[in-house]
Backbone bond lengths (Angstrom), bond angles and torsions (degrees), N, CA, C in turn:
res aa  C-N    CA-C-N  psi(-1)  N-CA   C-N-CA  omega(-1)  CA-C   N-CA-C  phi
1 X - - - 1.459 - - 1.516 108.30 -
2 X 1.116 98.76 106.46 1.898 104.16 176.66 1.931 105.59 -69.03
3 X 1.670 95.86 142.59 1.536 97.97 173.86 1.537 122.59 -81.30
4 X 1.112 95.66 -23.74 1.685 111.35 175.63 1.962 132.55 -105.74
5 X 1.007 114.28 133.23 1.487 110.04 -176.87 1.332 121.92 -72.17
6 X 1.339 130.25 121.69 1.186 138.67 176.96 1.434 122.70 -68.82
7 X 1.430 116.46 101.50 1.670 143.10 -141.06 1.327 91.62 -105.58
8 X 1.166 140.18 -33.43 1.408 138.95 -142.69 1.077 100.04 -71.41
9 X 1.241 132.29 127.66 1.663 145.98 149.93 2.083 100.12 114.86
10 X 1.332 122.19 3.00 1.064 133.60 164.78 1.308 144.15 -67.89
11 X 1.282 136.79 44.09 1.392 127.19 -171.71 1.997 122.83 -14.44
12 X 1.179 105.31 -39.94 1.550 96.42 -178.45 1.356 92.77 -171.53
13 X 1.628 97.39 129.25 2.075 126.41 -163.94 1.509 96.66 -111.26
14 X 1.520 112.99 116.74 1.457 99.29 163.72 1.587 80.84 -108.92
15 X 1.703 100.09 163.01 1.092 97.36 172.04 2.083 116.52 -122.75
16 X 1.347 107.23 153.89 1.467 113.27 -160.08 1.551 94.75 -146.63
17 X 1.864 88.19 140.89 1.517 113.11 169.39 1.446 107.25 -71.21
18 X 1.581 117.97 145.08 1.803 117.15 173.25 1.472 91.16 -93.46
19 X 1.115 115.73 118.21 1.627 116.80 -179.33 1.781 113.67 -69.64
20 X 1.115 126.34 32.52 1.080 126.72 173.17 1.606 111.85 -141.66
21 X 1.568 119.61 -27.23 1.412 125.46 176.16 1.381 99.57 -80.69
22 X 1.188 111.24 -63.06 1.423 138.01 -161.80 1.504 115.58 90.41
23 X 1.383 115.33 42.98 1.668 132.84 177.08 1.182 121.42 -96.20
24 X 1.609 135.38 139.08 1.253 121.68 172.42 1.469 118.02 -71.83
25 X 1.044 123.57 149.74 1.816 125.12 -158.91 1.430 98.94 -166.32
26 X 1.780 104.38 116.85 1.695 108.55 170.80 1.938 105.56 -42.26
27 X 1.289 107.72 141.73 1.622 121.83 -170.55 1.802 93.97 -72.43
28 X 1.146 122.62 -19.45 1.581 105.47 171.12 1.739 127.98 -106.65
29 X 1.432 97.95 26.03 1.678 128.64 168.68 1.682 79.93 -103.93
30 X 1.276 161.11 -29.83 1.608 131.31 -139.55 1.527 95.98 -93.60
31 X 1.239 129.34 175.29 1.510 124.04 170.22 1.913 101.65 -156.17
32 X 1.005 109.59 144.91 1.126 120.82 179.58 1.827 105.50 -71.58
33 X 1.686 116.03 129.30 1.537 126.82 -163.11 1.617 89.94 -82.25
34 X 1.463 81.16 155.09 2.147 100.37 -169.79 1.666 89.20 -85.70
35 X 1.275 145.45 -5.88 1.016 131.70 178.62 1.717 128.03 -111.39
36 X 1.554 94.26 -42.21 1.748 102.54 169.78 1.747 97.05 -113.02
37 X 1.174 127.27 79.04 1.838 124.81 173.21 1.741 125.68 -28.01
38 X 1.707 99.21 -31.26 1.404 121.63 151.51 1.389 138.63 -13.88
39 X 1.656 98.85 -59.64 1.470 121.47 -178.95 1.554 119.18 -111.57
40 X 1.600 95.89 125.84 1.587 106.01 176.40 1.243 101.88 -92.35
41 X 2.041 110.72 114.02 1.255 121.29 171.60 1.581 118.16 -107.47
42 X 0.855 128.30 -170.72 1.841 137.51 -179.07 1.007 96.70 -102.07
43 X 1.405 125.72 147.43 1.628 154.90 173.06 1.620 98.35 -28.63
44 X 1.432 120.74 -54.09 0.971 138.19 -155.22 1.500 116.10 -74.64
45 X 1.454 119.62 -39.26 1.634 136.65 -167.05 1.732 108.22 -113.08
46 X 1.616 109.39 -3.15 1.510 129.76 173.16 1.520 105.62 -61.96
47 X 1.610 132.06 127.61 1.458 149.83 -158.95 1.497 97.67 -110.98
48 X 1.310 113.68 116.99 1.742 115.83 151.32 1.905 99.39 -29.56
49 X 1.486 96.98 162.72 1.286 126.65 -178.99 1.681 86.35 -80.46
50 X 1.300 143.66 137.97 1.385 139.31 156.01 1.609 129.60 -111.26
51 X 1.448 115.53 79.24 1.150 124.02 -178.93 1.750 130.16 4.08
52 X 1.774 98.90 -57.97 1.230 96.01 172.08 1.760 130.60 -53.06
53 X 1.234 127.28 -0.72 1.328 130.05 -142.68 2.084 73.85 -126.92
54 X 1.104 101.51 -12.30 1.613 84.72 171.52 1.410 119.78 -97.37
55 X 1.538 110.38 154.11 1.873 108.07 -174.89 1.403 110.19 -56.89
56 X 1.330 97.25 149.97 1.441 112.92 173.07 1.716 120.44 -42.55
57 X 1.215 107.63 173.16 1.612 89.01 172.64 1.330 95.40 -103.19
58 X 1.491 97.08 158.55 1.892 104.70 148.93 1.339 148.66 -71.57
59 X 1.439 132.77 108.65 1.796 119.24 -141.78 1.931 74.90 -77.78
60 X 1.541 92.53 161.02 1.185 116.06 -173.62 1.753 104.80 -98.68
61 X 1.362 105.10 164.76 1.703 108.37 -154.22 1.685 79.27 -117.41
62 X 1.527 106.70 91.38 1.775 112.89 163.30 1.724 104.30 -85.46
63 X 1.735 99.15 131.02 1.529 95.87 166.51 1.455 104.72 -130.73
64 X 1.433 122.62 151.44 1.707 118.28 166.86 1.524 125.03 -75.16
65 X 1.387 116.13 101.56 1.342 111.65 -175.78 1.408 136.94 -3.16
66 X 1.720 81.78 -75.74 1.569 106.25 178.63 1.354 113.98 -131.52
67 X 1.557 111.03 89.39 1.591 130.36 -175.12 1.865 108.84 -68.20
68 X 1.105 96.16 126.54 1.897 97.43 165.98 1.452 106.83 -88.16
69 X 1.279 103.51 130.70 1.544 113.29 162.90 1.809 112.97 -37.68
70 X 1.334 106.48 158.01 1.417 137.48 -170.79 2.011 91.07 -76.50
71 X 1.515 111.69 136.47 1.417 94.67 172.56 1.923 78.75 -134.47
72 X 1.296 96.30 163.35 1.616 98.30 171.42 1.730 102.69 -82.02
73 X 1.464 88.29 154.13 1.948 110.20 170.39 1.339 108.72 -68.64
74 X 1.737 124.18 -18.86 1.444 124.65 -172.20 1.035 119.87 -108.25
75 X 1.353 125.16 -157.51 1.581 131.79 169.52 1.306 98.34 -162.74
């Protein structure tokens, strides 16, 4: 674990906590998590998007154009 952040090739370092490591990390390494958008995490501690956490779908409203009347099976 290095004590210092590696600046080299950077014009200008702010520096930022990864709210999930708790590491210092230049603020344009952080990325907003696919699950809570909330938290700026590191490349490293960053979560796939997870489907289940999205709304349900909507069942779709199928109708038959042009329905034929009901005839009986008997006589």
């Amino acid at each position: 674990m290095s004590l210092y952040l590696n600046t080299r090739g950077m014009a200008s370092v702010a520096i930022a906590v990864c709210d999930r490591c708790h590491t210092k990390q230049p603020y344009s390494k952080l990325v907003a998590d696919g699950n809570s958008p909330g938290l700026r995490v590191c490349p490293q501690c960053s979560d796939k998007l997870d489907p289940w956490r999205l709304p349900a779908r909507q069942s779709e409203n199928i109708t038959i154009e042009h329905p034929r009347p009901d005839e009986p099976l008997t006589d």
